[in-house]
N, C-alpha and C positions, 0 to 999 in steps of 0.2 A: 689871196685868201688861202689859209691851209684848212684841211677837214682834222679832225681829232685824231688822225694817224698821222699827222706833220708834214701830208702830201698835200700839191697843190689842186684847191677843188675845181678842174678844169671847166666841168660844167656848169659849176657857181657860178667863176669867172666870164665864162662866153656869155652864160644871161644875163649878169648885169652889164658887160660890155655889148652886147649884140642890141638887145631889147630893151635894158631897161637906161643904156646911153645911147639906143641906136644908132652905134656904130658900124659902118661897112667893114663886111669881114677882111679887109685888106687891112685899115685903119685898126683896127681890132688888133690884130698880129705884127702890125708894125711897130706896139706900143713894147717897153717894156714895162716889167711888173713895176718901177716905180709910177709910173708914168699914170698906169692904171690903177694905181690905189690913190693916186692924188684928184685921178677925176672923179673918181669915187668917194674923195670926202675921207680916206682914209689916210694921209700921207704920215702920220706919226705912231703906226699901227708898229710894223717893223723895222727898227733902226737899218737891217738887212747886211752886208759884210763890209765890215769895217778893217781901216787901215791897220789894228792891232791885230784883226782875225788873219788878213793877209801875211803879215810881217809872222806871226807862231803857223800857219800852213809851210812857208816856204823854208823857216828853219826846221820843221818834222822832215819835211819832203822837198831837199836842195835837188836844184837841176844838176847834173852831174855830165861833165865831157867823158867821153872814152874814146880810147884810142882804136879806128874800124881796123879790119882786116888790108883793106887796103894802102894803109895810110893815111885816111882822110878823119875828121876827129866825126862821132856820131854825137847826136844829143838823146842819152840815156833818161829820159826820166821817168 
């Protein structure tokens, strides 16, 4: 669930997961956010990040080797 500032409503999410599925807060936190929109009857609410969002992040922002000081390579990214 996001609130109207596009953040996640934490405390939305604990009450209908804690109270209103009664769920043990261990069981709660071990869900992820798909997991928990699907118990909640929401599972086609957000597509969430797709293979094409993936593939245009990783051409904006490529992992990059550099060469360390030592000789060894670093992972710059």
């Amino acid at each position: 669930m996001a609130s109207t500032t596009g953040r996640i409503d934490w405390p939305a999410l604990m009450r209908a997961g804690l109270n209103g599925l009664r769920l043990h807060p261990r069981d709660f936190w071990a869900l992820t956010p798909l997991e928990l929109m699907v118990m909640l009857g929401r599972e086609g609410a957000d597509p969430g990040f797709s293979r094409t969002s993936l593939e245009a992040l990783m051409t904006r922002f490529p992992d990059v080797m550099s060469q360390s000081k030592n000789g060894g390579l670093n992972d710059r990214s």
